[in-house]
PAZAPA-4460 file (N, C-alpha, C; in steps of 0.05 Angstrom, whole numbers, plus 32768, in hexadecimal, padded with zeros to 4 digits):
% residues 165
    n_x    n_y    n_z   ca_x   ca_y   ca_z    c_x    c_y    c_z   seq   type   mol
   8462   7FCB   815A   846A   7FCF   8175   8479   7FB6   8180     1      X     A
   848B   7FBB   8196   8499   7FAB   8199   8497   7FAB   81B5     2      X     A
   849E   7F92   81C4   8497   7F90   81EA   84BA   7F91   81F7     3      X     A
   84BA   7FA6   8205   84D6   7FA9   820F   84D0   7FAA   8227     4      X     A
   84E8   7FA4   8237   84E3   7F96   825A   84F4   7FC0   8262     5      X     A
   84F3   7FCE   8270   84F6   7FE1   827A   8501   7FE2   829B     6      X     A
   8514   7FE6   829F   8519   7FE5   82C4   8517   8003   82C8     7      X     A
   850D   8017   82D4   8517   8027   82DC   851E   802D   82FC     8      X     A
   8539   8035   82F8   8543   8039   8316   8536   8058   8323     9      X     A
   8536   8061   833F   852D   8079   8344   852E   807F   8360    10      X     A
   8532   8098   8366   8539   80A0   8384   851E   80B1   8386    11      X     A
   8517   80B5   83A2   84FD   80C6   83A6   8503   80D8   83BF    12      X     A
   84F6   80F5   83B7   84FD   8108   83C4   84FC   8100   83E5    13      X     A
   84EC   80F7   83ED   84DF   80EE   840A   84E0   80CC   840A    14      X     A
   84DE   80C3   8421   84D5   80A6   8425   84B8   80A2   841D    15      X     A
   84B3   8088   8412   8499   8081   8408   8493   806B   8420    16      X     A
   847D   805D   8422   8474   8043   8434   8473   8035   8424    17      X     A
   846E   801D   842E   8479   7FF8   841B   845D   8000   840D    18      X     A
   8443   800A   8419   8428   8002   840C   8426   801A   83F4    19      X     A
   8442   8033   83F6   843E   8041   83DC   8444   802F   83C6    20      X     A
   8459   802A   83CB   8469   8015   83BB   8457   7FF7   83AB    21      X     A
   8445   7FF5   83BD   8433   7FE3   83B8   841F   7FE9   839F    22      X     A
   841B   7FFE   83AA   8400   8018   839E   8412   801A   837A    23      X     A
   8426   8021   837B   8437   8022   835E   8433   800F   834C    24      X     A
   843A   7FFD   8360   843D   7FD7   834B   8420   7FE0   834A    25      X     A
   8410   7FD4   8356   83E9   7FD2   8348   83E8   7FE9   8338    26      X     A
   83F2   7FFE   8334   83EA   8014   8322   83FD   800B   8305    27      X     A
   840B   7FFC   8307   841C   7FF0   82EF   840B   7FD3   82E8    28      X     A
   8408   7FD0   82F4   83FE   7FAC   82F4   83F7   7FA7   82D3    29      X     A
   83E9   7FB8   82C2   83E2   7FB8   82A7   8403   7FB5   8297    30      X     A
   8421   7FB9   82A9   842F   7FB4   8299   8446   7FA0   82A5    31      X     A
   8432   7F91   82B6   844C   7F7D   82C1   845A   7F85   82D1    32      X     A
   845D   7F93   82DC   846D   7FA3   82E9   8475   7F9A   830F    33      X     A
   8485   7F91   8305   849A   7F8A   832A   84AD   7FA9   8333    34      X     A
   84B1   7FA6   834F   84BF   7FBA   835D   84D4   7FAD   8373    35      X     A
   84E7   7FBA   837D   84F7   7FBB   838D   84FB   7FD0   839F    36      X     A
   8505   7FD5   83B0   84FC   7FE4   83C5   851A   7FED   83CE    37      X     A
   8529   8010   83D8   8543   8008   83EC   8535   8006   8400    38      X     A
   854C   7FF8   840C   8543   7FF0   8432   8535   800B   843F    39      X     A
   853F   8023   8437   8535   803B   8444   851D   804D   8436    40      X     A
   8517   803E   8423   84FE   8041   8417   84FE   8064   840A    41      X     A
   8517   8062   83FD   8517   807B   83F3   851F   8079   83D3    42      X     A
   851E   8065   83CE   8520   805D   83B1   8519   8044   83AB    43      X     A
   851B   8040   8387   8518   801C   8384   8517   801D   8369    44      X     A
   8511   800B   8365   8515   7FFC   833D   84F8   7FED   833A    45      X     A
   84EE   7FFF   8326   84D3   7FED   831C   84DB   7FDF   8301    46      X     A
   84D2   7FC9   82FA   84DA   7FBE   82E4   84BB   7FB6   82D4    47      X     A
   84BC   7FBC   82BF   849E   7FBB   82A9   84A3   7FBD   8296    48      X     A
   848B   7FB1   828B   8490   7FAF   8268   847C   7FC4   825C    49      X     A
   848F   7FC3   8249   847E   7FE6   8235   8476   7FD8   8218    50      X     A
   846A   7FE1   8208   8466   7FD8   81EB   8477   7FF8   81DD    51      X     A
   8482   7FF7   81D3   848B   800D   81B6   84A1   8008   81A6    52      X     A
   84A6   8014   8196   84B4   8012   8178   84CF   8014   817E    53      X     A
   84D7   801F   818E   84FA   8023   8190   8501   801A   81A9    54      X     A
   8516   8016   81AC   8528   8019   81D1   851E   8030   81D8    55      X     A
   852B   8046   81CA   852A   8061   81D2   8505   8061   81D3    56      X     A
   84F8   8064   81CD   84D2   8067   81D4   84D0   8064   81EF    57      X     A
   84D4   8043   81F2   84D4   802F   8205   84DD   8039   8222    58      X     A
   84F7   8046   8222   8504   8058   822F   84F2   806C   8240    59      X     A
   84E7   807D   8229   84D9   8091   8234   84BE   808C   823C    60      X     A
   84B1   8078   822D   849A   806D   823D   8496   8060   8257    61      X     A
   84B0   805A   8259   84B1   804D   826F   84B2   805D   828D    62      X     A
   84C9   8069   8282   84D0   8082   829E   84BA   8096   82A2    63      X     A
   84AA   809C   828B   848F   80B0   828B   847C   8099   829C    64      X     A
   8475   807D   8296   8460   806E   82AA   8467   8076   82C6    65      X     A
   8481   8067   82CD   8490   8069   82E7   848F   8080   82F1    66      X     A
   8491   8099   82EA   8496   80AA   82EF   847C   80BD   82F5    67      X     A
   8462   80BA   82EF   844A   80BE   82EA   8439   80B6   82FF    68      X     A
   843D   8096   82FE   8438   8085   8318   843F   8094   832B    69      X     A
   8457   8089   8330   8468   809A   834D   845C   80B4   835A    70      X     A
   8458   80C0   834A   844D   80E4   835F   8436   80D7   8365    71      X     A
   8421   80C6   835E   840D   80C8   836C   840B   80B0   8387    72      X     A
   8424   80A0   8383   842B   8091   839B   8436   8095   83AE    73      X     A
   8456   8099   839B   8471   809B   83B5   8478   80B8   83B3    74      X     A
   8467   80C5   839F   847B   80E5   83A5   848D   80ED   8387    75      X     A
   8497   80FD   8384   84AF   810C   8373   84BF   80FD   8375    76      X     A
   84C6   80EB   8359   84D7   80D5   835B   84F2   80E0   8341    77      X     A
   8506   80E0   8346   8520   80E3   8332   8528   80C8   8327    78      X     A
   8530   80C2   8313   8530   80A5   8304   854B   80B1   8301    79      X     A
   855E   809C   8305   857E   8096   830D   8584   8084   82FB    80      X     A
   8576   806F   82EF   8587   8060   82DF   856D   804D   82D4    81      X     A
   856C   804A   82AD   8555   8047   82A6   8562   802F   8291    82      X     A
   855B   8012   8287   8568   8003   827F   854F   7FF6   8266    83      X     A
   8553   7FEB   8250   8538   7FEA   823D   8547   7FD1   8239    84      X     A
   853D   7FBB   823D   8542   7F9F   8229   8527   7F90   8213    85      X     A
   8534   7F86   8201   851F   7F7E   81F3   851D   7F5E   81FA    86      X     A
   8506   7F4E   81E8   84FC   7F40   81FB   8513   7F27   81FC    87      X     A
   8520   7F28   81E4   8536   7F12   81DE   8552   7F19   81F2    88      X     A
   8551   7F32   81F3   8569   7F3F   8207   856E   7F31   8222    89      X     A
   8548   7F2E   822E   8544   7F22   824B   8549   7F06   824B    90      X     A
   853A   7EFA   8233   8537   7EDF   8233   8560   7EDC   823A    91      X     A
   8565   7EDE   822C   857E   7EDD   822C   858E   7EDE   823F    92      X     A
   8588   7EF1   825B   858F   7EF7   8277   8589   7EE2   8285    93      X     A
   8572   7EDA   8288   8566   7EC5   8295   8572   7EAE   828D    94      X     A
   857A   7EA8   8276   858A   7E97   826D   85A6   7E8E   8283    95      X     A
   85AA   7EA9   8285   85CF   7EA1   828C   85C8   7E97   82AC    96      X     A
   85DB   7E8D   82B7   85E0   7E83   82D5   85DE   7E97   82E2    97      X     A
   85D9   7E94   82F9   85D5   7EB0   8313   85F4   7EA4   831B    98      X     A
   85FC   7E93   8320   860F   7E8E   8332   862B   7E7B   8323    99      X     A
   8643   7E86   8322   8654   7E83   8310   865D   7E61   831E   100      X     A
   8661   7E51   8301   8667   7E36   8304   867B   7E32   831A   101      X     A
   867C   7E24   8330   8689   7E24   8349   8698   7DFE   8348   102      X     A
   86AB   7E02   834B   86B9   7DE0   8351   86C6   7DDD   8374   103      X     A
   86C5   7DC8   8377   86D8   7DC2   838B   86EF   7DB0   838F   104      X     A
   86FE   7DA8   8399   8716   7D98   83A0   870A   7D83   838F   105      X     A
   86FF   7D71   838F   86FB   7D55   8380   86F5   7D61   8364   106      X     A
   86EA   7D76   8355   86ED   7D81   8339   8702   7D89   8334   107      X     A
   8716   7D93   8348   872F   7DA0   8347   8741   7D8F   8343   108      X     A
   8744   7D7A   8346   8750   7D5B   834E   874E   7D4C   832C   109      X     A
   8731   7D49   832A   8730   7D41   830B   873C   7D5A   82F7   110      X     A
   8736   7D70   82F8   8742   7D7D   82E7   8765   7D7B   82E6   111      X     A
   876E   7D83   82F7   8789   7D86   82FA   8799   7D5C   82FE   112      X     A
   8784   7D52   82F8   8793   7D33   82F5   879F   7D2A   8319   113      X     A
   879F   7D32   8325   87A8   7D31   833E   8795   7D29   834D   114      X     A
   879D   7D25   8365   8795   7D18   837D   877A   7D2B   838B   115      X     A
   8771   7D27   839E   8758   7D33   83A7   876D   7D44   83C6   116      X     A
   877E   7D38   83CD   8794   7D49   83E7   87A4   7D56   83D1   117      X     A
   87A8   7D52   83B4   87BF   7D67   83AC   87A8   7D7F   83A4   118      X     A
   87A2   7D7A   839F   8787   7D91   8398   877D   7DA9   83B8   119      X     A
   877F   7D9B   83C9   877D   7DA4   83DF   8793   7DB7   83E1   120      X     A
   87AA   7DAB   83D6   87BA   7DBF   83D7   87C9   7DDD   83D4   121      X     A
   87BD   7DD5   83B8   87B7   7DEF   83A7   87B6   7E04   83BB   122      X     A
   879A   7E01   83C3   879A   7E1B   83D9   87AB   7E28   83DD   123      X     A
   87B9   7E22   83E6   87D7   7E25   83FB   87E9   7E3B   83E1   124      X     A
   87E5   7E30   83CB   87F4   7E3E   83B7   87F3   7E58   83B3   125      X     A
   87FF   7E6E   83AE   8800   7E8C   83A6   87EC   7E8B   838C   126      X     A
   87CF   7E99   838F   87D3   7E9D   8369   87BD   7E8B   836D   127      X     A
   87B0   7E71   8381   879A   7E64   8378   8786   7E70   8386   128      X     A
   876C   7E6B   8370   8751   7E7A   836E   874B   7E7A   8390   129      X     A
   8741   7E8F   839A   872E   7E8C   83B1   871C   7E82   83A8   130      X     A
   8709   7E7C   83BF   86F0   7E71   83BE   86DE   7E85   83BB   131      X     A
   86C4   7E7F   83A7   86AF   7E97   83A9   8699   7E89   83B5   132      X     A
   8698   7E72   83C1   8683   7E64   83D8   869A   7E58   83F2   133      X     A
   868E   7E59   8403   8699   7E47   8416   8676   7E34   8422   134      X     A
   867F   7E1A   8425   866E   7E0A   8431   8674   7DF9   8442   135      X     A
   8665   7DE9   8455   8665   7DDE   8466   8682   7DC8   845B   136      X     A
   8677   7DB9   843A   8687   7DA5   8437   869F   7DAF   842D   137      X     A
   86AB   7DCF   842C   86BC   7DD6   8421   86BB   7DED   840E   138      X     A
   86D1   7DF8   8403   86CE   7E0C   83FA   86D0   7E10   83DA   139      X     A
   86B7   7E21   83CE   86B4   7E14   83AF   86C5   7E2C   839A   140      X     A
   86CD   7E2A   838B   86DE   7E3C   837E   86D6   7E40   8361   141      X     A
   86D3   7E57   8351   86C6   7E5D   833F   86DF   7E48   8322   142      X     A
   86CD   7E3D   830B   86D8   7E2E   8304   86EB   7E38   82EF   143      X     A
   86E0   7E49   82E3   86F7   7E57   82CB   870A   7E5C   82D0   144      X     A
   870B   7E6F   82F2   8723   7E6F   8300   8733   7E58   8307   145      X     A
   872A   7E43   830D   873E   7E36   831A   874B   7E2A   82F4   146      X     A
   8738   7E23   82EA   8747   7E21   82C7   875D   7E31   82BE   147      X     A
   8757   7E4A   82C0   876B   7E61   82B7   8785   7E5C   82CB   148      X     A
   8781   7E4C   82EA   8797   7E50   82F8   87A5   7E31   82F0   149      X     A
   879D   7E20   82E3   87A1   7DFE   82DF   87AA   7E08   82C8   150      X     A
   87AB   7E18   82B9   87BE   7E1F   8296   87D0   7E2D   829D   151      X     A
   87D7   7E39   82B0   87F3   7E49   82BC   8805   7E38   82D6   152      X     A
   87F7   7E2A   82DD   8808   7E21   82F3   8824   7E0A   82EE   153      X     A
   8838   7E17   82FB   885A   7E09   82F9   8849   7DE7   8305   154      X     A
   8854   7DD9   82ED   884F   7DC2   82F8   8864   7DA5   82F2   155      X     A
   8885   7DBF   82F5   88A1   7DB0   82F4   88A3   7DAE   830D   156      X     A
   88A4   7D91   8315   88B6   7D83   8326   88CA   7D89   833A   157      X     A
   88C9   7D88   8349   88DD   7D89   8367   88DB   7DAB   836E   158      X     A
   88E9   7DB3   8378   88F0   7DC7   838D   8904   7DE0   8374   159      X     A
   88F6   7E02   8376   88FA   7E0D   8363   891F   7E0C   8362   160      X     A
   892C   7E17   835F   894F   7E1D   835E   894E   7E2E   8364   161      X     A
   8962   7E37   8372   8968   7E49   8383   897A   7E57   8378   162      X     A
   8979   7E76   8379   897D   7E90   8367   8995   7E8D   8370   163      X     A
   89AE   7E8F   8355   89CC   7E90   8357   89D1   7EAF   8362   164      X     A
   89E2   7EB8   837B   89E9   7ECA   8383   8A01   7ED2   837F   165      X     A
***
């Protein structure tokens, strides 16, 4: 047997209360089991771990717990979207960044060899990255992008020529 992490997503016929929802998790609790809630309390995502032999087992054991649980909590629940990772799969998620590498004007400055006001400038340019943070000290810009835009950018001298008519 093998330990696979299980999300299942799910809509429910009726609204449930936060303390059904409560009532679910402690009726899982033997499998680890966290929940999320929509704001209108008419659906949510439980996430738990199953023990069995395949994805596909894992799958169905999972949505049969969840699904089992549920009528005697929140009601007649429909499962919308059901996801099986194994345990190396997660480790692996947790691994990566929540939040994509971000630079600003003084990283922009060392990369591009330039000044910390020519970098400022950029902005101003057609074609350079928006920002995916803005902060108090300025606005931070995702970094691959602004790389991918520092390997394309015209960086000949003076004022373009002007199109022979």
């Amino acid at each position: 047997m093998t330990s696979w992490q299980a999300s299942v997503s799910f809509v429910s016929a009726t609204t449930f209360t936060e303390d059904a929802a409560f009532d679910t998790i402690d009726a899982l609790t033997n499998h680890g089991a966290a929940m999320s809630v929509e704001h209108d309390l008419t659906g949510g995502t439980v996430v738990l771990s199953v023990e069995a032999a395949t994805p596909l087992d894992a799958a169905t054991e999972a949505s049969r717990l969840v699904t089992t649980t549920a009528e005697s909590t929140l009601g007649s629940i429909n499962v919308t979207r059901l996801e099986v990772l194994s345990e190396a799969a997660v480790d692996a998620e947790l691994e990566r960044p929540l939040f994509p590498e971000v630079v600003g004007y003084a990283e922009i400055a060392d990369m591009a060899g330039v000044s910390r006001q020519r970098a400022r400038q950029f902005a101003s340019i057609n074609g350079f990255p928006s920002p995916v943070i803005e902060t108090a000290q300025g606005p931070l810009m995702g970094r691959h992008a602004v790389e991918r835009w520092l390997e394309t950018r015209n960086t000949s001298g003076g004022r373009p020529r002007k199109a022979a008519v």
